[in-house]
C-alpha positions as CSV (number, residue, x, y, z in Angstrom):
1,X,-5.1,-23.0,0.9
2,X,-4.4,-26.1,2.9
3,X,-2.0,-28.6,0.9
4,X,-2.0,-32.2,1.3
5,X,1.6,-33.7,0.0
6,X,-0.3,-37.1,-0.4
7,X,-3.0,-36.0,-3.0
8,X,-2.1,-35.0,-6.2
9,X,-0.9,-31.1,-7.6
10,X,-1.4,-29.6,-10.9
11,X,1.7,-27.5,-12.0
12,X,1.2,-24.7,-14.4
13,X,3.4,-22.0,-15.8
14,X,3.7,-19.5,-18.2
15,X,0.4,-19.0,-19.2
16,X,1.3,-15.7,-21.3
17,X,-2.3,-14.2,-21.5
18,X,-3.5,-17.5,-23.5
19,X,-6.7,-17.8,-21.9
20,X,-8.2,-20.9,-24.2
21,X,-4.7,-22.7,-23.9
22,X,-5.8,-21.9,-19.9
23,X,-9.1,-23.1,-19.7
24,X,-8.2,-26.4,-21.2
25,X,-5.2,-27.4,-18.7
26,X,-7.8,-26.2,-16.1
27,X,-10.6,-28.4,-17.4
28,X,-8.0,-31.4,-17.7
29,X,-7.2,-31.0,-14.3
30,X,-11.0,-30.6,-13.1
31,X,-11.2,-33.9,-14.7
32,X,-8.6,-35.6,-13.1
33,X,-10.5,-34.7,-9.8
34,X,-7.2,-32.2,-9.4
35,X,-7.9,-29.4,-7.0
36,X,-4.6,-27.9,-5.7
37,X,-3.0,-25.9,-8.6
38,X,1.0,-23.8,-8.0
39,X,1.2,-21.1,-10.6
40,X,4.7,-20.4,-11.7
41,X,4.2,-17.1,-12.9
42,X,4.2,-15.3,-16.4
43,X,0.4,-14.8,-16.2
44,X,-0.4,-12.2,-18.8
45,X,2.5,-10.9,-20.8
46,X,1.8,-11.3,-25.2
47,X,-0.3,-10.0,-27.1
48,X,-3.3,-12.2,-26.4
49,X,-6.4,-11.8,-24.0
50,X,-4.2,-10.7,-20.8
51,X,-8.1,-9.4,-19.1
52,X,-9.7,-12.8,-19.8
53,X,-6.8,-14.9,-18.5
54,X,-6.7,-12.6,-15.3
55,X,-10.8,-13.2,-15.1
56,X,-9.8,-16.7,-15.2
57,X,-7.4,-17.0,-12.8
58,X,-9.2,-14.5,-10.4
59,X,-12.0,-17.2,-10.3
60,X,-9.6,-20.0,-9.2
61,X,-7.6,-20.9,-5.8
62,X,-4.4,-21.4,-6.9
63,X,-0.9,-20.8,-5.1
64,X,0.9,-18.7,-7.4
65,X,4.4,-16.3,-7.6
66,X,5.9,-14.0,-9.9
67,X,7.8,-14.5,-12.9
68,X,9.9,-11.9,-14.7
69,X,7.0,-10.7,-17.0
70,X,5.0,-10.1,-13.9
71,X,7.7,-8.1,-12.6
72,X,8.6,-6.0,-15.2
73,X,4.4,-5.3,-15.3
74,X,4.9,-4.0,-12.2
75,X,8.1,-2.1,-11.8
76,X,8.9,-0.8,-15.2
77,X,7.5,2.4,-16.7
78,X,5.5,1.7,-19.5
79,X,7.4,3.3,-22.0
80,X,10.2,1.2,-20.7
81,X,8.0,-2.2,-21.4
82,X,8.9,-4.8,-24.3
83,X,6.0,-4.7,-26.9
84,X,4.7,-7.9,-25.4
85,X,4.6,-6.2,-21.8
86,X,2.8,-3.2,-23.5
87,X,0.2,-5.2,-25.3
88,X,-1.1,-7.3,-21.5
89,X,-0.9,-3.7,-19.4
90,X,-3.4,-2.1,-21.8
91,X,-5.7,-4.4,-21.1
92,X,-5.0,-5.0,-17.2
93,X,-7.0,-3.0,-14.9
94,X,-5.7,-2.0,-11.6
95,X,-6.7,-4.6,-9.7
96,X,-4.7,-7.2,-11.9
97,X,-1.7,-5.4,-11.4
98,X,-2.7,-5.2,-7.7
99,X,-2.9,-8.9,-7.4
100,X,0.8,-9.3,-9.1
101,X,2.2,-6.3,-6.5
102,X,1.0,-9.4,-4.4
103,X,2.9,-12.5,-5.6
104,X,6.1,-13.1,-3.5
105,X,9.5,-14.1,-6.2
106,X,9.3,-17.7,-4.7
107,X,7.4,-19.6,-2.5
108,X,7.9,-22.6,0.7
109,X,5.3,-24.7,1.0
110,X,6.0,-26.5,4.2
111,X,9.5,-28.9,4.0
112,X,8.4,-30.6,0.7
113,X,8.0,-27.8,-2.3
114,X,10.2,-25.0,-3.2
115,X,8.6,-23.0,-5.8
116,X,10.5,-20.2,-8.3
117,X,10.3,-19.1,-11.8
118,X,13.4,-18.7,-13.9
119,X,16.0,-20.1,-10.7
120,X,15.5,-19.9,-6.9
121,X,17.9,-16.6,-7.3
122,X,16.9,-15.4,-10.6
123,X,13.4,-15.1,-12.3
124,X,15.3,-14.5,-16.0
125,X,17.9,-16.9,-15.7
126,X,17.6,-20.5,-17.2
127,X,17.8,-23.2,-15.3
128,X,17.5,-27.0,-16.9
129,X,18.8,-25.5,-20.0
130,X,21.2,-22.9,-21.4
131,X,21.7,-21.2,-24.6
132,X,25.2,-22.0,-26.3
133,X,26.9,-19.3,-27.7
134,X,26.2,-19.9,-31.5
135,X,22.1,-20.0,-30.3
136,X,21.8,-23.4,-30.1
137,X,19.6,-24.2,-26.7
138,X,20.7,-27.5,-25.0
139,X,20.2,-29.3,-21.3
140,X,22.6,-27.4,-19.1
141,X,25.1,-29.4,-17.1
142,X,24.6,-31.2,-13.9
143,X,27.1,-28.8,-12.3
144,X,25.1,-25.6,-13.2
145,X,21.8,-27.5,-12.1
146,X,23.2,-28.6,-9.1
147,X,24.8,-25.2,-7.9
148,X,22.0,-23.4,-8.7
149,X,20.1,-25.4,-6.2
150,X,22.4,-25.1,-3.2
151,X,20.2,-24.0,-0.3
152,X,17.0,-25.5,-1.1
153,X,16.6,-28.6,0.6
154,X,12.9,-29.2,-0.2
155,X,12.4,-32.9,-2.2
156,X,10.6,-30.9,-5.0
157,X,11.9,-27.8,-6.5
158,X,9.5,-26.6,-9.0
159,X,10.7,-23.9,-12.1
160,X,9.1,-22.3,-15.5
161,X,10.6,-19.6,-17.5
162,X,11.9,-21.7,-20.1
163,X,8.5,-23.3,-21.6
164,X,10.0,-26.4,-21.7
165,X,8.7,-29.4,-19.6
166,X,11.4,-31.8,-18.1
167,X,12.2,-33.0,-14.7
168,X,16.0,-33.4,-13.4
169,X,16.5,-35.7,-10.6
170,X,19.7,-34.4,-8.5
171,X,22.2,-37.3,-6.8
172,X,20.9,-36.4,-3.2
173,X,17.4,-37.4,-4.4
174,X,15.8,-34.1,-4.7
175,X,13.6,-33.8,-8.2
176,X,13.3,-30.1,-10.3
177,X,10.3,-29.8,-12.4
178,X,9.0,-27.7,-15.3
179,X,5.5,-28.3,-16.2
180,X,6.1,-26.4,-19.8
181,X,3.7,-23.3,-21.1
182,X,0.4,-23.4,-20.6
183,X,0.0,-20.7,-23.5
184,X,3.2,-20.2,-25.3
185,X,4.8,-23.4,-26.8
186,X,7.9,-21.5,-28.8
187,X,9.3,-17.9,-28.6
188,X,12.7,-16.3,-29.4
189,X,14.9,-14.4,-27.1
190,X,17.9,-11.9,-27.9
191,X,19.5,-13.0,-24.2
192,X,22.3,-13.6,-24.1
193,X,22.5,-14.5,-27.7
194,X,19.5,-14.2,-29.8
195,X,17.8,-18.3,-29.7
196,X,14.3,-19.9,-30.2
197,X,13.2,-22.4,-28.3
198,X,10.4,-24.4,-29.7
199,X,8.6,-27.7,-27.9
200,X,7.2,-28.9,-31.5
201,X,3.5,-28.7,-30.2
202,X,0.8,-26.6,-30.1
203,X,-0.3,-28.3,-26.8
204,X,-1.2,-26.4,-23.4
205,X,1.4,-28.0,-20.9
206,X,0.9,-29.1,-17.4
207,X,2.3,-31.0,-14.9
208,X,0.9,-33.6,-12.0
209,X,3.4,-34.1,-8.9
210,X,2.0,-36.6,-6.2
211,X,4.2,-37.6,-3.0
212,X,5.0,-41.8,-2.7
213,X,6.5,-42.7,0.6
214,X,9.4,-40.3,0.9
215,X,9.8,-39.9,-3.0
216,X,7.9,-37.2,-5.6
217,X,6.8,-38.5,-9.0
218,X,5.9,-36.1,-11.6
219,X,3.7,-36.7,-15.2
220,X,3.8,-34.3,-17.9
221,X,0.3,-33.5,-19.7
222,X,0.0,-32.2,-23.1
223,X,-3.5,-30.7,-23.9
224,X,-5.0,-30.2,-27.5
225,X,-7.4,-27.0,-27.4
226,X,-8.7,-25.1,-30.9
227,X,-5.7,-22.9,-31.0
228,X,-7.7,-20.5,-34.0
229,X,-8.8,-17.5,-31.5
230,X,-5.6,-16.6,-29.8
231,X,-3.9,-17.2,-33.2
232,X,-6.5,-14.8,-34.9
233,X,-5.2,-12.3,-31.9
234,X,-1.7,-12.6,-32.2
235,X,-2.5,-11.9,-36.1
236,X,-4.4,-9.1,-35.3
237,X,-2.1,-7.2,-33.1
238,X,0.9,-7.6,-35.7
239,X,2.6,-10.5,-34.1
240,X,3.1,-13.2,-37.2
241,X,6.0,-15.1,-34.7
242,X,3.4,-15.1,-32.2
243,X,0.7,-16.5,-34.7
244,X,3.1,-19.2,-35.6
245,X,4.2,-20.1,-32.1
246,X,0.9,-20.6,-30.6
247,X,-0.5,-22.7,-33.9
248,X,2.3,-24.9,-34.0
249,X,4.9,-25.0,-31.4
250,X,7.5,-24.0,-33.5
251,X,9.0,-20.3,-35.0
C-alpha cells in the first residue's frame, strides 16, 4: 500500500475480537472518504467473535503489526494461553494465525511514522501511562515518555496497548498517539499490580492523523454502535467483567 503523508490516516487499535465495535470505526472512516488505515495490533484476543473480526479485517487493506495478544496467539501453547487468548484461538482457523505469524512487532513507514503497540521496545509495556503502586493508573512522566522514545526520530510515533486515546507532544516536536480501543473500552490487569483502566464510554475509538507543512495533527473519534450482541457474547461465555466493559466503558 502506497501512503500519501498529505491525505488523511485512520488509526485503529485494539480491536479485541469486537467485530460490531469494528465495523462502525470502519464505516466512520468510509465516510470520512478515509482509505489508508495502520492497525496497532490486538486483533482478536476476548471472548467475542475473534472469526468475524478476522473475516473483517481479511476483507480490508490495512497496514497493520502485532500486539502482545497476537503474540502470545502465536507463540504460546494453548494450555499456556490466558482464558481470553483461549476463547479467540478456538475460533481462529489456520490461516488467521498465519496472517499474525506475518505482522512484524513495529513498523517504518518512510521518515514520517513509527508504528508499535505497547512501546517501540516492548509490546506489554505502557507507554503514556503507568500504573502506581497502590493501582491507581495515571499519565506517566515526561522523562519515562521521553526515554522510551530515544531512537525513533519519525515526527509521528503511533502506540495502543493501553485502550486509552491521548496524544503527547515531545519538546523536539515529535507527536505520540493512541487512537484508544476499537472494541474494548475498560479491562483490568494483575501487571504489575492488579489496576482497571476504564475510558467511561462504550464508544469504538479511532484516530485521524493528517501531515500540515512539517507538523502532524491528530483528532480523536468516538463511535456509538448497538453494543447488545458482543455484550450477549461476553455473557454467554461467562465473562460478566467483559459484559460490563464493552456496555459501558467502565468495570
Amino acid at each position: 500500500m502506497t501512503v500519501s503523508f498529505d491525505d488523511p490516516i485512520a488509526v485503529i487499535a485494539d480491536v479485541h475480537g469486537n467485530a460490531d465495535a469494528l465495523r462502525a470505526v470502519l464505516a466512520d472512516i468510509d465516510q470520512l472518504g478515509i482509505t489508508t488505515i495502520l492497525n496497532l495490533g490486538d486483533h482478536f484476543s476476548g471472548p467475542l467473535v475473534a472469526a468475524e473480526t478476522a473475516q473483517l479485517l481479511a476483507d480490508r487493506d490495512m497496514i497493520s503489526i502485532s500486539g502482545n495478544h497476537d503474540r502470545w496467539l502465536i507463540t504460546q501453547t494453548y494450555e499456556d494461553m490466558g482464558i481470553s487468548d483461549r476463547a479467540a484461538h478456538d475460533q481462529l482457523g489456520e490461516a488467521d494465525l498465519d496472517w499474525l505469524r506475518g505482522l512484524p512487532a513495529t513498523r517504518r513507514l518512510g521518515d514520517q511514522v513509527f508504528m508499535c503497540h505497547g512501546t517501540p521496545y516492548s509490546d506489554t509495556t505502557y507507554w503514556l501511562e503507568r500504573v502506581l503502586p497502590d493501582g491507581t493508573v495515571a499519565p506517566n512522566t515526561y522523562a519515562a515518555i521521553a526515554a522510551a522514545a530515544d531512537g525513533i526520530d519519525c515526527p509521528l510515533i503511533l502506540c495502543g496497548h493501553t485502550h486509552l486515546a491521548r496524544v503527547v507532544h515531545l519538546e523536539d516536536g515529535r507527536m505520540i498517539v493512541n487512537p484508544g480501543s476499537v472494541g474494548l473500552p475498560a479491562y483490568d490487569d494483575d501487571q504489575p499490580v492488579p489496576h482497571v483502566v476504564a475510558s467511561g464510554s462504550p464508544f469504538a475509538r479511532f484516530a485521524v492523523v493528517q501531515r500540515h507543512a512539517r507538523h502532524w495533527r491528530a483528532r480523536f473519534h468516538a463511535v456509538p454502535y448497538d453494543t447488545a450482541r458482543m455484550t450477549a457474547m461476553a455473557q454467554k461465555g461467562d465473562r460478566p467483567n467483559w459484559a460490563r466493559a464493552v456496555s459501558t466503558g467502565w468495570l
